[in-house]
Each structure stands twice: as structure tokens, then as C-alpha cells.
C-alpha positions as CSV (number, residue, x, y, z in Angstrom):
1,X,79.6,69.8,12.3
2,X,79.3,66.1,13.1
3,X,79.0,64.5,16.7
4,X,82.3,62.9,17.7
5,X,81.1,58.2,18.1
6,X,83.2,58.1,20.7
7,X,81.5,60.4,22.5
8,X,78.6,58.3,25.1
9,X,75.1,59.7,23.9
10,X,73.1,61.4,27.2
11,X,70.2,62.5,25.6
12,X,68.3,59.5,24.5
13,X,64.8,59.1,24.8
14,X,63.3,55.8,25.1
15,X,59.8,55.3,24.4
16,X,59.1,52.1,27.1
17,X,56.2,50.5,27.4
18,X,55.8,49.9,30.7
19,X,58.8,49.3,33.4
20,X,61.0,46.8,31.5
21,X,61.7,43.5,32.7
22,X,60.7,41.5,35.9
23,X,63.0,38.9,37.7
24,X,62.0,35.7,38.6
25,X,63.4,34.4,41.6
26,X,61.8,30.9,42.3
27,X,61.4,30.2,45.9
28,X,63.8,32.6,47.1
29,X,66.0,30.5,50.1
30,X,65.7,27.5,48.1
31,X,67.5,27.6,45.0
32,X,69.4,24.4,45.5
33,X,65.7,23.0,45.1
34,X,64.6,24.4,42.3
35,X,65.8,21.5,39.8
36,X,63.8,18.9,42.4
37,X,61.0,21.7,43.3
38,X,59.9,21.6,39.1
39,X,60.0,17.9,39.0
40,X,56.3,17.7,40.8
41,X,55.2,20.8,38.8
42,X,56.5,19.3,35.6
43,X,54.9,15.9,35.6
44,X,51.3,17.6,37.0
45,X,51.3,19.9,34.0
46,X,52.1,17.1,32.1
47,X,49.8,15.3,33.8
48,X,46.9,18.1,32.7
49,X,48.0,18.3,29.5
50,X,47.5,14.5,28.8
51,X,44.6,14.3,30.4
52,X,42.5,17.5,29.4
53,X,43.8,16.4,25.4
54,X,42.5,13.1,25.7
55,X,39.5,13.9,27.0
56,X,38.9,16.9,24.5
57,X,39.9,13.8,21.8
58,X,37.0,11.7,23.2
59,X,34.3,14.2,23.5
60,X,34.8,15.9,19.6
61,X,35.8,12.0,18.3
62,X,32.0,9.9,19.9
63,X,28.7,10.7,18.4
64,X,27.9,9.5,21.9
65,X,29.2,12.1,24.0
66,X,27.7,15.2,21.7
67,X,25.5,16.0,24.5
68,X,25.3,19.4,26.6
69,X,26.8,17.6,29.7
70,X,29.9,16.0,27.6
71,X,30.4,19.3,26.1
72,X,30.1,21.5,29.2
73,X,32.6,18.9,30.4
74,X,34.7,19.3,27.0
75,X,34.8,23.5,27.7
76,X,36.1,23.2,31.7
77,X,39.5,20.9,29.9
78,X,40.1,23.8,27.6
79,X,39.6,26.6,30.5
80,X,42.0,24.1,32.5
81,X,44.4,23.8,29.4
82,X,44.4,27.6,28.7
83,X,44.6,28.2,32.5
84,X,48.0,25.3,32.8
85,X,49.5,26.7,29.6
86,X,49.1,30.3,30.4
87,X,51.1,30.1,33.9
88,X,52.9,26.9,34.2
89,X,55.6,27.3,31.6
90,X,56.9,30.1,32.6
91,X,57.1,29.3,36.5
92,X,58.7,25.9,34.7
93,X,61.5,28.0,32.8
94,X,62.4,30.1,35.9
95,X,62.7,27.0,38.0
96,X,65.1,25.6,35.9
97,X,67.1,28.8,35.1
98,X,66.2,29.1,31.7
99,X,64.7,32.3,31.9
100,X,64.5,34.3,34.6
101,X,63.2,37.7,33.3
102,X,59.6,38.1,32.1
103,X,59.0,41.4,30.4
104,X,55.5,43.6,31.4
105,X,53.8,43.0,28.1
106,X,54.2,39.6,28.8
107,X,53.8,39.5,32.3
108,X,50.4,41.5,31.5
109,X,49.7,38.7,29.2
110,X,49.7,36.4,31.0
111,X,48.0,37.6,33.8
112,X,45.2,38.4,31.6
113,X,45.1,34.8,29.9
114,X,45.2,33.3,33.2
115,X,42.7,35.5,34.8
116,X,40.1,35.0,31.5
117,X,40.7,31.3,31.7
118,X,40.3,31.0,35.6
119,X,36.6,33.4,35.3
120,X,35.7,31.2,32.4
121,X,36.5,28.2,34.2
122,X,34.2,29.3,37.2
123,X,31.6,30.2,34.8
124,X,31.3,26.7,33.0
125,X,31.1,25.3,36.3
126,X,28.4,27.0,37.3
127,X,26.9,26.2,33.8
128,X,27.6,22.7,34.7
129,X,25.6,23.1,37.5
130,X,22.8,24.5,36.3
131,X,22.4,21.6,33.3
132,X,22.6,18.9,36.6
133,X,19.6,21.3,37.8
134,X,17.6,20.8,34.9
135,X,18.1,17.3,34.0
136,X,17.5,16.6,37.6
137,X,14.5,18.7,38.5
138,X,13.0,19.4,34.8
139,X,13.8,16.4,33.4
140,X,10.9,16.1,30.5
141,X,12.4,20.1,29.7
142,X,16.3,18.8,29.6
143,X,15.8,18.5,25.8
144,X,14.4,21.6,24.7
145,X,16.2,23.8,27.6
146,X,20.1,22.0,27.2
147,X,21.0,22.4,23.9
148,X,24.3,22.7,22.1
149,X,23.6,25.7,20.9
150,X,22.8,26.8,24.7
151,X,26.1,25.3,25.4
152,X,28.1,27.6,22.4
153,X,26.1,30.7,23.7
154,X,27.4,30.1,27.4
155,X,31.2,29.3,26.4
156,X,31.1,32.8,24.2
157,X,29.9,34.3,27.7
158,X,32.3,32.5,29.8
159,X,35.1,34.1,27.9
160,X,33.4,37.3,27.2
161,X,32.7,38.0,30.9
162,X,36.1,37.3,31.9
163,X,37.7,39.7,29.2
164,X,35.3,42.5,30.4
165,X,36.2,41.8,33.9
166,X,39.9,41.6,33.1
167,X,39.9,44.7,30.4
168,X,40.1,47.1,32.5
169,X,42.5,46.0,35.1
170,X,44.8,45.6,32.8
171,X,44.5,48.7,31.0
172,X,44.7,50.8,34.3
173,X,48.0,49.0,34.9
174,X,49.1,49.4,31.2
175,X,48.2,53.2,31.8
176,X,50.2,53.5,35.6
177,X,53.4,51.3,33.6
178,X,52.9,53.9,30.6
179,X,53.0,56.6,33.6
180,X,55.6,55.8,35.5
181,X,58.0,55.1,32.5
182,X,57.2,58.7,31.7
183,X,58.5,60.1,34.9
184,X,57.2,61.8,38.0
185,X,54.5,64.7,37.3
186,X,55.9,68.2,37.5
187,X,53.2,68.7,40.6
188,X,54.7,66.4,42.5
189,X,58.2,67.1,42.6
């Protein structure tokens, strides 16, 4: 006995992965705006992109500027490249109408890019801090304490704290999405 295709199917199960899709609306009121709203946006991501890649260039490119405080320097243009990337295309797109949907795997994607990049960033700044510290106050020690293998040990724990404060956030809300597209508990209906 074969099912008649004309027939709709009713009993399909979907295995979703969180609630589907998320509209972006821009600045809701102002969607007249939204092609002259994205012109500022647009040329100060630009504006980062330029900048943080040519300084990156410099810093990897002269002997010169192989130095703790150059490199420190060299790791807060990547956060802030990671940081622009991660957040500004997308509000970009949904300004001008290209895309106005962001699914939940990539919304929780991006939030967790831009949240590891932003802790990161904090943390190289205090990192920065702390090598003005000793080259001010210790500055006979700067050599042996600022090295730039002192300087590759705190970028692994810039980005390693901010995934382990990030982790589990996102996994709760991976869980709730995982949850919810399963339906309301029997207990509470």
C-alpha cells in the first residue's frame, strides 16, 4: 500500500538545532536611512581594516619592532580585526538589505567570536600595561622579564580565557535552543 504524493505529509519530524532563523531589522523607524546609516559604519570598518593590516605588515616586516611592546601592540590589531570582522559584516549586510536573517548557529557564532575577541582584547591591554610597568619601574629587569616568548604565552591565555569564559554560555544557550525546539516538558503542560 503506497501513500498517495498528493497527499501534504503531517507527521514530519524535524531535528532543529536551535530555533531557526533571526530577523534583522536595522534601526527599526529608520529604514529610509539604512543605505546613508552604513555609509559611516562602512568606511570605519574599512577604516580598521586598513589600519590594523598595515600595522600587523609593519610589526612582522622590521627587525626593529620585534620587541615585547611592538608585539603586544601587533596582538590588540588582531583582537580588534577578529573583533570588526566578527560583528561588522553582518550588521553591514542587514543595513543594506542583503541579508536579513542570521541563523542560531551563526548568530551563536558570532557571538562567541566577538565575545573571545573582545576578552582577549581586554586582556592584552592589561598585558600592555603591565610591560609599561616593568620597563618603567624595573627597567634593568625589562629584558629578562618581557620576552617574546612571555608575549606568545600571554596571547595563548588571552584567547584561552576568553573561550573558557565564553564555553559555557554558549553551550547553556545551545542546550535551552536544543530544548525549546524539542517542545514544552510533559510537567509543564
Amino acid at each position: 500500500m503506497e501513500l498517495d504524493p498528493t497527499l501534504p505529509v503531517l507527521n514530519q519530524t524535524w531535528l532543529s538545532l536551535g530555533p531557526g532563523t533571526f530577523v534583522l531589522l536595522g534601526v527599526p523607524g529608520m529604514e529610509a536611512l539604512h543605505a546613508w546609516l552604513s555609509v559611516p559604519v562602512c568606511l570605519l570598518y574599512l577604516a580598521a581594516l586598513v589600519v590594523n593590516t598595515l600595522l600587523l605588515g609593519l610589526v612582522a616586516a622590521d627587525k626593529a619592532l620585534q620587541r615585547p611592546m611592538y608585539q603586544l601592540l601587533g596582538l590588540l590589531a588582531a583582537a580588534d580585526l577578529v573583533l570588526a570582522t566578527s560583528t561588522v559584516r553582518k550588521a553591514l549586510a542587514g543595513l543594506w538589505g542583503l541579508s536579513g536573517e542570521i541563523s542560531f548557529q551563526s548568530c551563536l557564532a558570532q557571538l562567541f567570536v566577538a565575545h573571545v575577541a573582545f576578552t582577549a582584547e581586554s586582556l592584552v591591554l592589561l598585558a600592555m600595561a603591565m610591560d609599561r610597568y616593568v620597563a618603567i619601574c624595573q627597567p634593568l629587569r625589562y629584558g629578562a622579564l618581557m620576552t617574546l616568548r612571555v608575549v606568545g604565552i600571554m596571547a595563548v591565555a588571552a584567547v584561552t580565557r576568553g573561550a573558557c569564559v565564553m564555553a559555557p554560555p554558549v553551550a547553556l544557550l545551545q542546550r535551552t535552543a536544543l530544548l525549546w525546539a524539542a517542545g514544552p516538558a510533559p510537567h509543564l503542560l
